[in-house]
C-alpha positions in Angstrom: -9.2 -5.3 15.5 -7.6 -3.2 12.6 -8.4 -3.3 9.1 -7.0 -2.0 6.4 -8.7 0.8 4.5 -7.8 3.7 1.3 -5.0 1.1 -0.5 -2.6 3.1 -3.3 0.2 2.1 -4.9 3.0 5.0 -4.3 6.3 5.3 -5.7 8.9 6.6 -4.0 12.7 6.2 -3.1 12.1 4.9 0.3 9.3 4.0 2.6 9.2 7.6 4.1 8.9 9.2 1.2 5.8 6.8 0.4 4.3 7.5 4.0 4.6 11.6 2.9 3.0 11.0 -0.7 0.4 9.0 0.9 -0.4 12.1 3.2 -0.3 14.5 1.2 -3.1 13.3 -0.9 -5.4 14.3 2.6 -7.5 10.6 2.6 -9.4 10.5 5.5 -9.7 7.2 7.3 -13.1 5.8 7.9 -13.0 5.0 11.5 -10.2 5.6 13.4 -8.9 9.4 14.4 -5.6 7.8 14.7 -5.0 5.2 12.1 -1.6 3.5 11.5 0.2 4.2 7.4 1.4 1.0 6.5 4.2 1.4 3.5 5.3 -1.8 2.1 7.9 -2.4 -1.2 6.2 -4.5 -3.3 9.9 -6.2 -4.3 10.5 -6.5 -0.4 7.9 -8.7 -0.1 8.4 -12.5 0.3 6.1 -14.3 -1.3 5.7 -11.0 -4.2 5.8 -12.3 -8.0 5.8 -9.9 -10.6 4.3 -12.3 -13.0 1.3 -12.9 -11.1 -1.8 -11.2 -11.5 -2.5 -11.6 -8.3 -0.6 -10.8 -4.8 -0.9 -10.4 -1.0 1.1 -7.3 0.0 0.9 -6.9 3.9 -3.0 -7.0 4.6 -3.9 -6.3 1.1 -4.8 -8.8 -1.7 -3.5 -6.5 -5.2 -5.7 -7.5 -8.4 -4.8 -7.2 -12.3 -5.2 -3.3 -12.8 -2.7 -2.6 -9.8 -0.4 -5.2 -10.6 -0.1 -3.8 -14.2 0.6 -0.2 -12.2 2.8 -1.9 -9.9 5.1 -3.6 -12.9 5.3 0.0 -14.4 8.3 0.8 -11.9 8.5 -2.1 -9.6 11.4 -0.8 -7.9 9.6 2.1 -6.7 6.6 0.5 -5.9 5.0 0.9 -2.7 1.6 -0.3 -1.3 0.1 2.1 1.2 -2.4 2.3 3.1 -4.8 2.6 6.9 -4.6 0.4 9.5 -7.8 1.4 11.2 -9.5 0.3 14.6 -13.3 0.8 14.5 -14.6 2.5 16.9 
């Protein structure tokens, strides 16, 4: 089973350029040697409401503090983060 580990908020021009942000910050993952980057726009998102304190981005549930970084340049916004097997 995967879990999702080392969440940021990223903003970038397009998912890619999230993935490569996220990369170059050099987080090792917990568990997994091989762990899936999962880049999601925050605006992209279904259920997302900016108003809210409170949202479920892909696997992650995104508190106050990051929604206040997230409404800071929604458009850019990405979440990133692990998807890591335990081993």
């Amino acid at each position: 089973m995967e879990h999702p580990t080392h969440t940021e908020i990223i903003f970038a021009d397009s998912k890619e350029e999230a993935e490569e942000k996220y990369k170059a910050l050099n987080i090792k993952p917990d568990h997994d040697s091989n762990p899936r980057i999962v880049a999601l726009k925050v605006l992209e998102e279904e259920d997302f409401d900016i108003n809210s304190d409170i949202n479920l981005i892909g696997e992650v549930s995104v508190g106050p503090p990051i929604m206040e970084k997230i409404r800071t340049n929604p458009e850019k916004a990405y979440v990133v983060y692990y998807m890591e097997k335990k081993e």
